[in-house]
Every structure is written in C-alpha cells, then in structure tokens.
N, C-alpha and C positions, 0 to 999 in steps of 0.2 A: 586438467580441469578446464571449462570452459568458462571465459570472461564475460559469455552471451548476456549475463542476468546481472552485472555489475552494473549498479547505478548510484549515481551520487546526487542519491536526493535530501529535501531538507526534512529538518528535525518534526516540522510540523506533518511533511508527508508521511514520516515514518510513523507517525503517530496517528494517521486517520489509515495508512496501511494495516497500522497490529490493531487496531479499532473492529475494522472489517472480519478481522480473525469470529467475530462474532457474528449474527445476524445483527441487520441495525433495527433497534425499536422503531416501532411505527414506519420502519423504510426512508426514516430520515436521518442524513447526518449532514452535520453542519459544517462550514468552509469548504461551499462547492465546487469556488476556484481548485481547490487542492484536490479534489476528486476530479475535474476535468483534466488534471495536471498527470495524473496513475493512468487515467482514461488514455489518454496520449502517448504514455510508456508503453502500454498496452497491460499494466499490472491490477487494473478493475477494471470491469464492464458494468453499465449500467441494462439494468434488465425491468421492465415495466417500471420504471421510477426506482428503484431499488440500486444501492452498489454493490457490486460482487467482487471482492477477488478473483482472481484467472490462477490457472494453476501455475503463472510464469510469477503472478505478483508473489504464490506462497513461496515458493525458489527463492526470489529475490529478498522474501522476507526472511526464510531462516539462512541463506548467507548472509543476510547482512546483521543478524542478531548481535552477531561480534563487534561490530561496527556503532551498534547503539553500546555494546555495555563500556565502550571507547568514551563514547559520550557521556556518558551517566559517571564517570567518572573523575 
C-alpha cells in the first residue's frame, strides 16, 4: 500500500474536506485559510470561485476515515 496520500491534517481540515464531499451552496464555504490549506496538499482545487475536491483529496479522505472515527472517539 502506498503512503503517497497520508496526511496529518487537522480536525478542522478534515471537516471542510468531508464538507466538499458535497457541492458547496451558493459556491461558498467558510474558513478560507483551511481551504488554501487542501489547495497546497493539492486535496481541492478551486475552479471559477467554487472548491472542489481532486480525486487525490477523495483517497485521502476515505483512508483517513479510520483516522476521524479515532477522533470521534
């Protein structure tokens, strides 16, 4: 298995990460730092004002799902 997509990001990224999982209303989401922050991973793109997930951010997101249910508990 490759460790390419392991990242140790915080509680809040992972949170505007599974956010994305959806379209954002109106193409805004809020704590833009944290969205420049995915932008830099390279786990969102931003596309005409809009964030997008990358299909590198979906990877990172369902391996790390284990990782949030850690947290959640």
């Amino acid at each position: 298995m490759s460790n390419d997509i392991d990242f140790d990001l915080s509680p809040d990224q992972w949170e505007v990460l599974k956010a994305l999982r959806d379209p954002v209303p109106n193409g805004r989401l809020s704590k833009a730092y944290l969205i420049e922050s995915l932008v830099k991973f390279g786990l969102v793109v931003v596309c005409d004002g809009v964030p997008v997930m990358t299909p590198n951010g979906r990877k990172v997101l369902v391996r790390g799902s284990c990782r949030l249910l850690d947290l959640a508990a």
